[in-house]
ROBATOR-127088 format. One record per residue: x, y, z of N, C-alpha, C in turn; residue in three letters. Coordinates in steps of 0.02 Angstrom, whole numbers, plus 50000, padded with zeros to 5 digits. Layout:
BEGIN
XYZXYZXYZAla/...
***
This chain:
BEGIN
528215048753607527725043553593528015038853540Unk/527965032053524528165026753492527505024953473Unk/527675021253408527185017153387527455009453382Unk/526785008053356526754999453334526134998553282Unk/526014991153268525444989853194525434984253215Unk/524994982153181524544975753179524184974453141Unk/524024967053104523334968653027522934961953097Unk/522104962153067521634960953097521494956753020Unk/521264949053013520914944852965520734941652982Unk/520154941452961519854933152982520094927452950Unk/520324927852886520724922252864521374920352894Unk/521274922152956522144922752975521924920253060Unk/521834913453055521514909653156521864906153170Unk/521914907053251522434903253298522144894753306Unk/521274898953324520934891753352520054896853379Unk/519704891453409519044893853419519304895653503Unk/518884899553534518774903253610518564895253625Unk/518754892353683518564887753733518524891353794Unk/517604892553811517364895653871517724892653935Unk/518134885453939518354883853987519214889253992Unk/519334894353968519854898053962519744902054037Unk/519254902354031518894907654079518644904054162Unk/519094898954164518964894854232519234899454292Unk/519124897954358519384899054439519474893054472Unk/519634895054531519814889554571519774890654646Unk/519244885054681519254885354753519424881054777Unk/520004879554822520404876054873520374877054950Unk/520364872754971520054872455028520864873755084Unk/520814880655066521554885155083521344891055114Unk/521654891855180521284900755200520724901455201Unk/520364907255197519534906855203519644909455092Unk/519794903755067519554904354981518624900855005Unk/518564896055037517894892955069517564895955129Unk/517924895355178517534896055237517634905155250Unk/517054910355238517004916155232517424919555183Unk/517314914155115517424917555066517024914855020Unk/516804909954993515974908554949515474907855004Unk/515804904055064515074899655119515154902455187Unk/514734905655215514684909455285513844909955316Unk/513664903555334513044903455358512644910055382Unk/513254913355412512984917255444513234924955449Unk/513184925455378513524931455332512854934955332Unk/512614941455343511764947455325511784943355243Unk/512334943055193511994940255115511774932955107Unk/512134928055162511764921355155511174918155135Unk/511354914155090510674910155071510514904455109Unk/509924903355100509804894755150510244890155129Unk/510834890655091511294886455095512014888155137Unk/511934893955143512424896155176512894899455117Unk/512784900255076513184903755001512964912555007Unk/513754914555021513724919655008513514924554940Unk/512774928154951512484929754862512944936154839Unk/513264939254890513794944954886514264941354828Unk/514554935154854515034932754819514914931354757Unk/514164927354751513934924054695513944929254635Unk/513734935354652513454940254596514344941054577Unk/514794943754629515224943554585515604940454533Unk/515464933354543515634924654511515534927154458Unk/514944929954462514344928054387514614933254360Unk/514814939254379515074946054353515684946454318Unk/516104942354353517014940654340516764934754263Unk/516174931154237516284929454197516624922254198Unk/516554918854269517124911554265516364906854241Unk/516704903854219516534897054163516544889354204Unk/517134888954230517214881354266517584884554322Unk/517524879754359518034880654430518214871954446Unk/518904872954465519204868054510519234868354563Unk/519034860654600519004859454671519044853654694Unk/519394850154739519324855154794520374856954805Unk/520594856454793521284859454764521514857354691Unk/522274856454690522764858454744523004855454779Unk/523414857754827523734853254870523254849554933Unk/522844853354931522364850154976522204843454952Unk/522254843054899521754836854879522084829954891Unk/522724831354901523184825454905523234822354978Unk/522684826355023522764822455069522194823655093Unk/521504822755032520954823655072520474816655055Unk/520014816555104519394810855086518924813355086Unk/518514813255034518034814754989517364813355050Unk/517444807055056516784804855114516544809155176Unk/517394813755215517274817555247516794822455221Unk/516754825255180516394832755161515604830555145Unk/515364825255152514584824255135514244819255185Unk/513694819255184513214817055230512964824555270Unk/512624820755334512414826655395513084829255405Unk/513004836355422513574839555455513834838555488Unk/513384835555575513584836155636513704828655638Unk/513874825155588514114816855573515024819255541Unk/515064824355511515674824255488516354825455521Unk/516864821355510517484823555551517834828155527Unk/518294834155591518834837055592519294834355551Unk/519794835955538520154834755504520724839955508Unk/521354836755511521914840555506522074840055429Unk/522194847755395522504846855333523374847155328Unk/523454842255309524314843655307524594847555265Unk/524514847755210524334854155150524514862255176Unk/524054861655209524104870855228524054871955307Unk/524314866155344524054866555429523674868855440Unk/523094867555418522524870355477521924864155483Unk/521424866155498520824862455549520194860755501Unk/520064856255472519654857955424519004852855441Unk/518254859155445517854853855454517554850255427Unk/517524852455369517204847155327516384851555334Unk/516384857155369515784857655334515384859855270Unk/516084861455209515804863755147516014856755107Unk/515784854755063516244847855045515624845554965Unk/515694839854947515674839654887514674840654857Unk/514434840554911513564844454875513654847754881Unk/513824853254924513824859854955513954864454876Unk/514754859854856515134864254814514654863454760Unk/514364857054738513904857154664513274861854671Unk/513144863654743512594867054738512804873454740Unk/513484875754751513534883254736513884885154644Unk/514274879254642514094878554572513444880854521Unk/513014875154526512424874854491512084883954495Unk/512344887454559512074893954583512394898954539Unk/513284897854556513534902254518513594902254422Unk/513084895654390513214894054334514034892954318Unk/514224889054352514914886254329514844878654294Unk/515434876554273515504869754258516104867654307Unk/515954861954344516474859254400516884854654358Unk/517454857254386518154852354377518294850654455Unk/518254842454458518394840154533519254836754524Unk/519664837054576520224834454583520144829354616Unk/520534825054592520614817054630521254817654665Unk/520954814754720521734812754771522174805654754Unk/522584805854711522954801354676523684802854728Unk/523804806154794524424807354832524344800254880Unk/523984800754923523814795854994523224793354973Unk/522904791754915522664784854903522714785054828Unk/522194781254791522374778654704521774776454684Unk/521804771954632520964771954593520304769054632Unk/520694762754650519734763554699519414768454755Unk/519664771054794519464776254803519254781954740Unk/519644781454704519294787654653518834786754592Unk/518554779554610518134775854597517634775854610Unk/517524776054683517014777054725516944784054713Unk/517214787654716516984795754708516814796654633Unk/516784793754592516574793554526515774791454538Unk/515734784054573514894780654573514464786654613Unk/514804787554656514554792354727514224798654659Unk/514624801754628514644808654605514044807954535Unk/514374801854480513894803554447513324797254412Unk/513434792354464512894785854424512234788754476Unk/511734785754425511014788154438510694786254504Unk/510714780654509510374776854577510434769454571Unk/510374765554604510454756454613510794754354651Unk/511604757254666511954755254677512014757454792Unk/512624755154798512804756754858512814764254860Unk/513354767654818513684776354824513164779654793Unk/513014777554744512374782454709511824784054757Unk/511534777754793511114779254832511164783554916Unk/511854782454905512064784954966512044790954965Unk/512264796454873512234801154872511444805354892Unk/511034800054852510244802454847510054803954920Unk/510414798854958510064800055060510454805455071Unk/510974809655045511014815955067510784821255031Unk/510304821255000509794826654961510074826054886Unk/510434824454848510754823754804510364819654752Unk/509944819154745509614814554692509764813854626Unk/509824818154596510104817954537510884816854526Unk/511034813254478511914813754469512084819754450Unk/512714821454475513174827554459513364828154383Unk/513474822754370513744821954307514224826054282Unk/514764824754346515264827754309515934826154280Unk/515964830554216516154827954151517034828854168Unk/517394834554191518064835754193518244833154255Unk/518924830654252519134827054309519994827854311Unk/520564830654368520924832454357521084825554411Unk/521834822454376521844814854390522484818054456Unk/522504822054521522894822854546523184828954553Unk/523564830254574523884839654596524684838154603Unk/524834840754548525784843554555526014834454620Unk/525884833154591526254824954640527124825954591Unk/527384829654566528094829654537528364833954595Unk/527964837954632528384842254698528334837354765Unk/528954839254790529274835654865528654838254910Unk/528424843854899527984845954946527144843154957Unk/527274838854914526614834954878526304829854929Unk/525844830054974525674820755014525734817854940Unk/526074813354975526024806954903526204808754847Unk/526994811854877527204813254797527684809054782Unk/527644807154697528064802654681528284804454596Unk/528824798554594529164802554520528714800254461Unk/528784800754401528414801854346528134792654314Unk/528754788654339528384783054303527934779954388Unk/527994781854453527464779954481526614782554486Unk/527014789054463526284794054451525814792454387Unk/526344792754341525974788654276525634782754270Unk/525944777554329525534772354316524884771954348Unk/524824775354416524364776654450523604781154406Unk/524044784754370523264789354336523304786354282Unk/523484781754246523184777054178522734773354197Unk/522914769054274522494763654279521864766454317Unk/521884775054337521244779554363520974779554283Unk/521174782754251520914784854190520564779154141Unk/520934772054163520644769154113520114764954153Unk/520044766654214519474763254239518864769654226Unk/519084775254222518554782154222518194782354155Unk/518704777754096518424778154039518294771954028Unk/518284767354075517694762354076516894764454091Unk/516974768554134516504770254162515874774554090Unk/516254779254079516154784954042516554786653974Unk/516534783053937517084786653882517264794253861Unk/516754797853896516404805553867516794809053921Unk/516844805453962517464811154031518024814154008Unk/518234818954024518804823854002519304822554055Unk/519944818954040520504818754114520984821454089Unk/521214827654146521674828154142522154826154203Unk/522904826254124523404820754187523974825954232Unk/524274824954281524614830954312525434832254249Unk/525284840354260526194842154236526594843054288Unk/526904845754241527504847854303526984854154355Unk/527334854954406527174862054450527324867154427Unk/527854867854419528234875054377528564873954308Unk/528904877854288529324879654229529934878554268Unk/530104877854348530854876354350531094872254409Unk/530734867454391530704861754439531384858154372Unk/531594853154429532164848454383531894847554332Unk/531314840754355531014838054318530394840154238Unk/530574846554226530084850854187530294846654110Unk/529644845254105529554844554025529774834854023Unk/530224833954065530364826754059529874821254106Unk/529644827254138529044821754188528454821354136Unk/528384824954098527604826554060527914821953993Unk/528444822353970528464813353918528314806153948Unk/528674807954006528584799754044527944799954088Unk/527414802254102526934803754105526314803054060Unk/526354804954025526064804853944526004798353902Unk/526754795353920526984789553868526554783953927Unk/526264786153983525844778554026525254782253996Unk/525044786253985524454789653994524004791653934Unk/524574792253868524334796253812523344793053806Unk/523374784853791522824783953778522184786553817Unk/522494786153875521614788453912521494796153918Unk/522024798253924521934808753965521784811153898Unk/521554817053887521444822753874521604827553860Unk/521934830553926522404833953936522974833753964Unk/523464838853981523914837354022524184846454043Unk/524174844954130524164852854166524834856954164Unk/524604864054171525314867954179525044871854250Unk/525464873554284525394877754335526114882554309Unk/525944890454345526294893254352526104900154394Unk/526674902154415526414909554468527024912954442Unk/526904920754443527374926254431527244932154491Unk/528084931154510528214933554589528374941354562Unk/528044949754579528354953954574528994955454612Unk/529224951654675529434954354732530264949354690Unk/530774955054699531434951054678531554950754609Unk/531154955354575531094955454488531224960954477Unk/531424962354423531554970954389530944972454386Unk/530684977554348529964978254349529774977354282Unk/530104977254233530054975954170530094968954152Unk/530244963254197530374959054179529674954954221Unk/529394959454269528724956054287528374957854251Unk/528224964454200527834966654167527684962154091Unk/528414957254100528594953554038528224945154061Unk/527904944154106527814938354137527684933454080Unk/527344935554037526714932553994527274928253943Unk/528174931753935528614927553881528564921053913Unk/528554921553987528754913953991528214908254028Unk/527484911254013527004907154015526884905153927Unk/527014910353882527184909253819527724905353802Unk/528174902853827528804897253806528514889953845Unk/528234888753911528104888053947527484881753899Unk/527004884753862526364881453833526614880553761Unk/527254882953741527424878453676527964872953698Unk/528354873153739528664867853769528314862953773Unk/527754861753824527284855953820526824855653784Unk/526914859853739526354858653670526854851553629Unk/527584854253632528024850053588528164846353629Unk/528204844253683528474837953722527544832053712Unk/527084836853729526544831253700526514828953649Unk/526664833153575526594830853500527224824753499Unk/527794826853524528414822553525528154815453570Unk/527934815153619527644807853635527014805553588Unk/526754808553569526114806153495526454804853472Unk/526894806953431527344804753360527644798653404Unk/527904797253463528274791353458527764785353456Unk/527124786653534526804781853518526264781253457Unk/526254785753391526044783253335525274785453344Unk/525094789153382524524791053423524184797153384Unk/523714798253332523474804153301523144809153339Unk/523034807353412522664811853455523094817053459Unk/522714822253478523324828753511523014830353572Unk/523534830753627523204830853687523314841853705Unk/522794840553719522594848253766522764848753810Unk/522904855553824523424859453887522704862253923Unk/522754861953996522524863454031522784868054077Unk/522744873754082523244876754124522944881354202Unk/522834874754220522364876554278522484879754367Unk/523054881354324523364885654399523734891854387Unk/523304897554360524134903354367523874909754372Unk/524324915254398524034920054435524674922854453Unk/524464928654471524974932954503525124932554568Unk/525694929354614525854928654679526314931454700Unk/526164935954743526964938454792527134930854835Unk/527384925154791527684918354851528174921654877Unk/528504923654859529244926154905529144928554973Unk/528494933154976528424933855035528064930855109Unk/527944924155080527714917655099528214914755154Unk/528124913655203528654909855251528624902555230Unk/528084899455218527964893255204527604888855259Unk/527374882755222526734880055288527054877755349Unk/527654878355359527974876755429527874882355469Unk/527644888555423527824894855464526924894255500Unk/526414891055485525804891555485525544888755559Unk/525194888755596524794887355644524264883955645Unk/524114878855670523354872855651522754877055699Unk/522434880055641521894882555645521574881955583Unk/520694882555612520284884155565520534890855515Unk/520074890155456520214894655404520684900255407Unk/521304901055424521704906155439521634909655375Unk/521954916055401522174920855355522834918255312Unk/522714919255255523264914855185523354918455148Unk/523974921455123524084922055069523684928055039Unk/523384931655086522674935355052523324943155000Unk/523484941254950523804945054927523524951754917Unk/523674959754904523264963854866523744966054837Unk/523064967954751523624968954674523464974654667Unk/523824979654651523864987054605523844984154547Unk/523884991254505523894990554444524194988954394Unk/524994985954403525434984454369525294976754403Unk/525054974154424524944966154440524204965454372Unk/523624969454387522994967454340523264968354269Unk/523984973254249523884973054162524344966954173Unk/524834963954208525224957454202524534953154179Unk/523994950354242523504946454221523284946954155Unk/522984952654133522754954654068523334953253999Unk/523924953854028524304949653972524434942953982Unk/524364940554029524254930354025523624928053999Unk/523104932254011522464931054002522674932553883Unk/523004936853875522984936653800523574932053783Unk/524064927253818524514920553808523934916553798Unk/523614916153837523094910953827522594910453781Unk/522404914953753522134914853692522584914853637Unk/523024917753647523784917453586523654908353547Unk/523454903553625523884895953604523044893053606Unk/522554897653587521854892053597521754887653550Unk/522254885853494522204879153481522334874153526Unk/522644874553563523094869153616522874870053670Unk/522724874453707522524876753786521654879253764Unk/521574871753823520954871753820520284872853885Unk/520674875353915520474875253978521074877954031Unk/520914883154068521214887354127520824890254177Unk/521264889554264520874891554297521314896254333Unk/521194901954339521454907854393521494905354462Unk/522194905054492522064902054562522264911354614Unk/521654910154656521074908054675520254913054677Unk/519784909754676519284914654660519044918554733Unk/519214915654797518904922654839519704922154914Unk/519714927354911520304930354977521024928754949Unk/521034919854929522004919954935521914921054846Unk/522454924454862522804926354779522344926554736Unk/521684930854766521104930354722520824937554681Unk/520304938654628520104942754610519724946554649Unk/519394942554700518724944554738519074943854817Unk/518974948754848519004948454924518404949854972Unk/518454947655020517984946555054518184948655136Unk/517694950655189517864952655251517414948255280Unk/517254945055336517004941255391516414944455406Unk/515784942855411515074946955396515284954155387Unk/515574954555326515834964055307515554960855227Unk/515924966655193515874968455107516254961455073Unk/516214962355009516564957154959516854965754918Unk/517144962954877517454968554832518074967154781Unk/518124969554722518574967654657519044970854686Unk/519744966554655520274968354653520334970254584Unk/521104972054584521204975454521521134968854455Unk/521424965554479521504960154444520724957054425Unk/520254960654464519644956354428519434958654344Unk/519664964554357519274967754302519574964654216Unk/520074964954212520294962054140520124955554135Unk/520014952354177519714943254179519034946354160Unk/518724949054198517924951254182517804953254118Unk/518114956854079518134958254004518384954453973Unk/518724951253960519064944953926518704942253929Unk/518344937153970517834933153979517014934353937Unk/516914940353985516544942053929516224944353850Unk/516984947153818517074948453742517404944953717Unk/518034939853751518164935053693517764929353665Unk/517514929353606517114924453571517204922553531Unk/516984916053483517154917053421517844914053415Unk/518244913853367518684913653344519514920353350Unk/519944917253399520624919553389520834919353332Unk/520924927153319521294930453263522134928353260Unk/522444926753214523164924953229523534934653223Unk/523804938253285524024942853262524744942953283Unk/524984946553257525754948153243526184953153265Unk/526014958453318526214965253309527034964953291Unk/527094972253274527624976153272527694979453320Unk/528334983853376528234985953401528844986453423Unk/529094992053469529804994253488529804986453566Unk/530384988453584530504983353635530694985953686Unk/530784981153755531124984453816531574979353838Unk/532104981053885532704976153874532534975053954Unk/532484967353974532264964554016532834960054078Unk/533054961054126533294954754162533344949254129Unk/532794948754150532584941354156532334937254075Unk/532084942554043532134937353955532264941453893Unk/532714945053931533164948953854532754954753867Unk/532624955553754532144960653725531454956153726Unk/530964960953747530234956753744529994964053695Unk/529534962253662528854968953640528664973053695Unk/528694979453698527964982453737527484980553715Unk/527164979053643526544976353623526554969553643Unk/525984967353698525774961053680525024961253666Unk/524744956353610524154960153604523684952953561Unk/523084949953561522614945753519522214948753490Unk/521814945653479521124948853429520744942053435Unk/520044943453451519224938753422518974940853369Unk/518584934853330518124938553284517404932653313Unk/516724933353311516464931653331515884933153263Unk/515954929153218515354930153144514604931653173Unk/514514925653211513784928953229513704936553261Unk/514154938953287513604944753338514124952153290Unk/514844948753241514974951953197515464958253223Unk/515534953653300516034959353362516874956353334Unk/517244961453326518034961753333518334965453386Unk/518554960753436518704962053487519664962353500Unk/520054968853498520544968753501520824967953591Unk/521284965153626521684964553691522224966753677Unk/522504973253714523094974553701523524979353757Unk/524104974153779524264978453830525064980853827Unk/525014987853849525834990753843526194989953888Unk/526784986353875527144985253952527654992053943Unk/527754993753906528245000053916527885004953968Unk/528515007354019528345013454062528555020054077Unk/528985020854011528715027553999528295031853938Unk/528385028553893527945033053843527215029253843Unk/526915033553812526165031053767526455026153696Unk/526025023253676526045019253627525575020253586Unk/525885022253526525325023853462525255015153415Unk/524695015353421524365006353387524045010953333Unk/524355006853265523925006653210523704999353185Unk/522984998453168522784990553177522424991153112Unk/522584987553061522464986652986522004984352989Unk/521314986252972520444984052957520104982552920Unk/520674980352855520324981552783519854975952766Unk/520174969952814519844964852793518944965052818Unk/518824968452895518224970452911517974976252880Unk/517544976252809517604981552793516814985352815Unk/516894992052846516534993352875516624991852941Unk/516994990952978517044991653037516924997453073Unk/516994997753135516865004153187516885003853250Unk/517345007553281517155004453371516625006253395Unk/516585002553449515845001053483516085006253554Unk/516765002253576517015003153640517625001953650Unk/517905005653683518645006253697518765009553773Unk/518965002253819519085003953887519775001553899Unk/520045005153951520765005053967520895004354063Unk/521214999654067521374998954150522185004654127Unk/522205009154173522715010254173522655016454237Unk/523295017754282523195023654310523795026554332Unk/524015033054346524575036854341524975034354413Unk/524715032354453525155027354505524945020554484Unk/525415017354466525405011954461525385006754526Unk/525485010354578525585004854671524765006954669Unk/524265010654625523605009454668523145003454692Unk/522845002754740522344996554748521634998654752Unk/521284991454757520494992154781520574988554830Unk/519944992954903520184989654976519534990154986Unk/519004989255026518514987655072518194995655057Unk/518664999755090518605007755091518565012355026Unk/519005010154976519065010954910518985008554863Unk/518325002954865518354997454818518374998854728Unk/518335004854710518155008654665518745012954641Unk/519145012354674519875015154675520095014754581Unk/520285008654576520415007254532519925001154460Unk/519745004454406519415001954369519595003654289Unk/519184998954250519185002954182519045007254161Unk/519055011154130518715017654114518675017654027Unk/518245020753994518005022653929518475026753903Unk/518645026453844519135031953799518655034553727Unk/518635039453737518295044953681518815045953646Unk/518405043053573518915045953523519125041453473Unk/519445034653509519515030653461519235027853411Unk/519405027953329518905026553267519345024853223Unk/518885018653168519275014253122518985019653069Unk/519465021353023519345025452976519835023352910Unk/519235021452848519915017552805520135013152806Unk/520095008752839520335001452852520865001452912Unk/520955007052955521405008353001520995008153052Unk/521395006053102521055007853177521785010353204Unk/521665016953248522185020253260522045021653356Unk/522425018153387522565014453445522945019653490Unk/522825023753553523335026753584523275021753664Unk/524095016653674523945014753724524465019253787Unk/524135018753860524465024053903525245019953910Unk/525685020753941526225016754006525755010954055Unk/525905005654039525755002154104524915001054095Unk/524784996754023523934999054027523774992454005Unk/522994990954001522744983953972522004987553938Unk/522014985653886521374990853832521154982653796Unk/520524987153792519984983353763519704986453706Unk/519444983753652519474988553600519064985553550Unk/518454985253566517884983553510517624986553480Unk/517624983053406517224985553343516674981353301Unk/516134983053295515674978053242515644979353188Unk/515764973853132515724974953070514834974653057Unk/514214975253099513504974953090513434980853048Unk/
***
């Protein structure tokens, strides 16, 4: 057994919890839509056709905002298709993901399963195959009250009230070849300044964010997001990161390490944004949005040439064991690591592809492994990020050297007086002894201490076994003295609350 330490202060903060940390994402990819939130004719359907199977889990997993309607979809979609009467709307070929799309879930549909699942919508603009007046019109359409042409047009499809919605993502990865309408950084830039600064004509109070790069290893990384920025700084908000971590073709220690280089990854463009402020003289600091990342087997992806034009095909529908949910559970504590700066993230995707939640065709819905540490995170981080520090032995990695087995945050949350420790061991073979310094909470005590972890690490949750794999409770653990004394397993993600009440 090995140890490690850690001190816990409240005088010692990263930044406050931004509930938008805790976002998802539905793209109109695979059945993530069609028999995976909306199935008219699902035994759980509501008179909207919203699956309530799905909904309860939404509300359960704890997501905050969702993005829609991609992604890559979005770059080659029209907004107009997805609303009005149904049996008025056109087919549509998506070039995106080849398949058949009807347009029968589309932009009320989504606010009304929104408004259901208590989310906050983040809509994407198609800035690929068209540019601001069009995304203009989907601005009047979406959130002015009534008078006009689009407003009213919205109200004649049951829509009466404005959406009013506040986040707006100015476009999708247009820096990749694979992009409709992709183009390099000073055509992209100029295109979402002159979106943005017509959006903050509109609205000064709108939140835009402007596109990043796609990955961490695209050419163009980090130099598209200056020249980007430098058209853009005044109007956006933010500015996006995507990223995915492939187990398949990795050591296993070096996927278990994913989280170093979503962690290099959000200080890179933390400093490539401060570095365009400082030039253009600009006191704003723009926010990271990191609205795409997740665990993907891509490798085992043929790619959309390999795909067939059909309705909602089967995509991507990945399934995660347990050494994929503690990876999540340590991106999910990167992201609180940088919540001064990252202000908003969405897990791609929330039902079937590369999702937490799966779903069968009038069958069950059911958690993956990966739901469960989003579900606790979500729900106990509050309050204020603790700045913590561990100590801790290391493991020698492929792919980024020596990393910690400890990666690990802390909340403090004054009102409800909860200290909430995240801490996950990537080492696989020993246990890990955590000692966590308490002096500053004095009087502390755990409440609860749950641990994803299990002695096969290849286990899953399937239709048949949905229950397979979960958190489970640990007896025993207690702050005594200003110590909290921590046993984490091989291969685990622990939760570990105490109230100073």
């Amino acid at each position: 057994m090995t140890s490690a330490h850690l001190t816990l202060d409240p005088a010692f903060r990263t930044g406050t919890v931004d509930r938008r940390l805790f976002g998802s994402f539905v793209e109109h990819m695979g059945r993530s839509v069609y028999t995976g939130v909306y199935e008219p004719d699902h035994p759980s359907a509501d008179e909207d056709g919203l699956r309530t199977d799905v909904l309860d889990l939404v509300r359960e997993l704890g997501v905050t905002v969702v993005r829609y309607p991609g992604g890559n979809f979005v770059s080659n979609y029209r907004w107009e298709d997805g609303v009005g009467p149904r049996e008025s709307r056109p087919s549509r070929l998506d070039l995106a993901w080849r398949s058949v799309e009807s347009n029968a879930f589309g932009l009320n549909e989504f606010m009304t399963w929104a408004r259901k699942a208590g989310v906050e919508p983040m809509l994407a603009l198609n800035l690929g195959t068209r540019g601001p007046a069009e995304a203009v019109d989907l601005l009047e359409y979406t959130n002015y009250p009534s008078g006009t042409t689009l407003s009213d047009l919205r109200r004649s499809h049951g829509a009466e009230q404005p959406h009013d919605v506040r986040m707006w993502c100015l476009g999708n990865e247009l820096d990749g070849p694979w992009q409709m309408g992709h183009k390099n950084a000073h055509e992209y830039g100029r295109v979402a300044a002159e979106t943005a600064r017509a959006f903050k004509r509109f609205d000064p109070g709108l939140e835009l964010v402007a596109c990043g790069s796609s990955n961490a290893y695209i050419d163009t990384f980090a130099s598209w997001e200056a020249t980007v920025l430098e058209h853009t700084y005044e109007f956006v908000d933010y500015i996006s990161l995507h990223a995915y971590y492939d187990p398949v073709g990795c050591d296993v220690d070096s996927f278990l390490a994913s989280a170093a280089e979503m962690d290099q990854m959000i200080s890179a463009i933390t400093a490539t944004a401060d570095h365009v402020g400082a030039k253009l003289r600009n006191k704003k600091k723009i926010k990271l949005s990191f609205d795409e990342w997740n665990v993907w087997y891509q490798s085992r992806f043929a790619g959309e040439t390999s795909l067939d034009w059909r309705p909602a095909p089967e995509l991507i529908e990945d399934v995660y064991d347990v050494t994929d949910a503690v990876v999540v559970g340590s991106l999910l504590v990167t992201l609180l690591r940088h919540a001064d700066r990252v202000g908003a993230a969405c897990q791609a995707q929330l039902a079937n592809v590369i999702a937490p939640v799966m779903t069968r065709p009038q069958g069950p819905a059911w958690r993956q492994t990966i739901f469960h540490p989003f579900a606790q995170t979500a729900r106990h981080a509050r309050g204020t990020v603790l700045r913590v520090e561990p100590t801790s032995p290391v493991v020698e990695t492929d792919r980024y050297g020596e990393v910690p087995t400890l990666w690990a945050t802390a909340t403090h949350d004054e009102e409800s007086g909860d200290v909430v420790l995240f801490a996950v061991h990537r080492g696989r073979e020993e246990a890990l002894t955590l000692t966590a310094g308490v002096q500053a909470f004095p009087g502390a005590r755990v409440v609860e201490h749950i641990v994803l972890h299990d002695e096969d690490t290849t286990a899953v949750n399937t239709a048949e076994q949905p229950e397979r794999v979960r958190p489970r409770p640990v007896d025993g653990t207690k702050a005594e003295d200003g110590l909290l004394t921590v046993e984490l397993p091989p291969v685990s993600w622990s939760m570990i609350r105490l109230t100073t009440r």
